[in-house]
N, C-alpha and C positions, 0 to 999 in steps of 0.2 A: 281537655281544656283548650288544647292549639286550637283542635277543630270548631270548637264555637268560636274563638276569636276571628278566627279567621271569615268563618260567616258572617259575625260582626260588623268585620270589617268590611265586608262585601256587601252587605247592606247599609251598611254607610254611605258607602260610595255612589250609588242606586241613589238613596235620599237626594245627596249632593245632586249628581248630575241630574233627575228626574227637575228637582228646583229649580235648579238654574236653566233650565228650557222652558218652565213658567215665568220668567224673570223672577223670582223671589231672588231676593241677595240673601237675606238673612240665613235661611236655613243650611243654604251650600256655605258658608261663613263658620256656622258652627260644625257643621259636616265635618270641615276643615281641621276645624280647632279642635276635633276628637280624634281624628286622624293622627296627628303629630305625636302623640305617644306610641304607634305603632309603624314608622318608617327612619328610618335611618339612612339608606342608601338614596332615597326622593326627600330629603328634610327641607335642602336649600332650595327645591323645584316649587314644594309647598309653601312656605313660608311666603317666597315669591308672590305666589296665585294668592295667597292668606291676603298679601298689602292689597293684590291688584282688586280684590272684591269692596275690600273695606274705602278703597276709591270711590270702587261705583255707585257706594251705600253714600259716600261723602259729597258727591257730585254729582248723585239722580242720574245714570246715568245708565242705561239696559243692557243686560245682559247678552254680548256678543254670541253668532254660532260661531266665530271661529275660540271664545273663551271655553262657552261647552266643550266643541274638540276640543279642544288643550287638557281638559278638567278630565275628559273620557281616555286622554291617554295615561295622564299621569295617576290618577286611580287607578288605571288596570295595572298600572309599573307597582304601583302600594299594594296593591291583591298579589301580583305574581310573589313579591316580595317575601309576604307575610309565610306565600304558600310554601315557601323556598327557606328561612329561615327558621331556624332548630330551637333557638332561645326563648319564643312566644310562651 
């Protein structure tokens, strides 16, 4: 069971970042929003990036590369995580 969540989660992530280098908001948005039930140690870093997308959606306003990076680190922090904790 860990290990499909954990691919999961790693194809979540994929989705996410993949979207958001087409500018879609929406999908990295929900990406997001299904992430949150599997991090605990990146909760506050997510939530964060969760407001900063729902911005961009509010205010038309394109998808940064430096928000990508930011999205490509803090996902991989959410994969190492998952791969690392015992509880999944």
């Amino acid at each position: 069971m860990q290990r499909l969540t954990i691919e999961a989660v790693g194809k979540t992530a994929k989705i996410a970042i993949l979207s958001a280098k087409l500018n879609d908001k929406a999908e990295p948005l929900n990406a997001l929003e299904d992430l949150k039930f599997y991090t605990r140690e990146n909760l506050d870093e997510l939530l964060n990036t969760i407001s900063q997308i729902e911005i961009l959606i509010k205010e038309g306003i394109p998808v940064s590369d430096d928000l990508v990076e930011m999205l490509k680190v803090l996902l991989h922090r959410i994969e190492m995580e998952m791969q690392y904790r015992r509880d999944v």
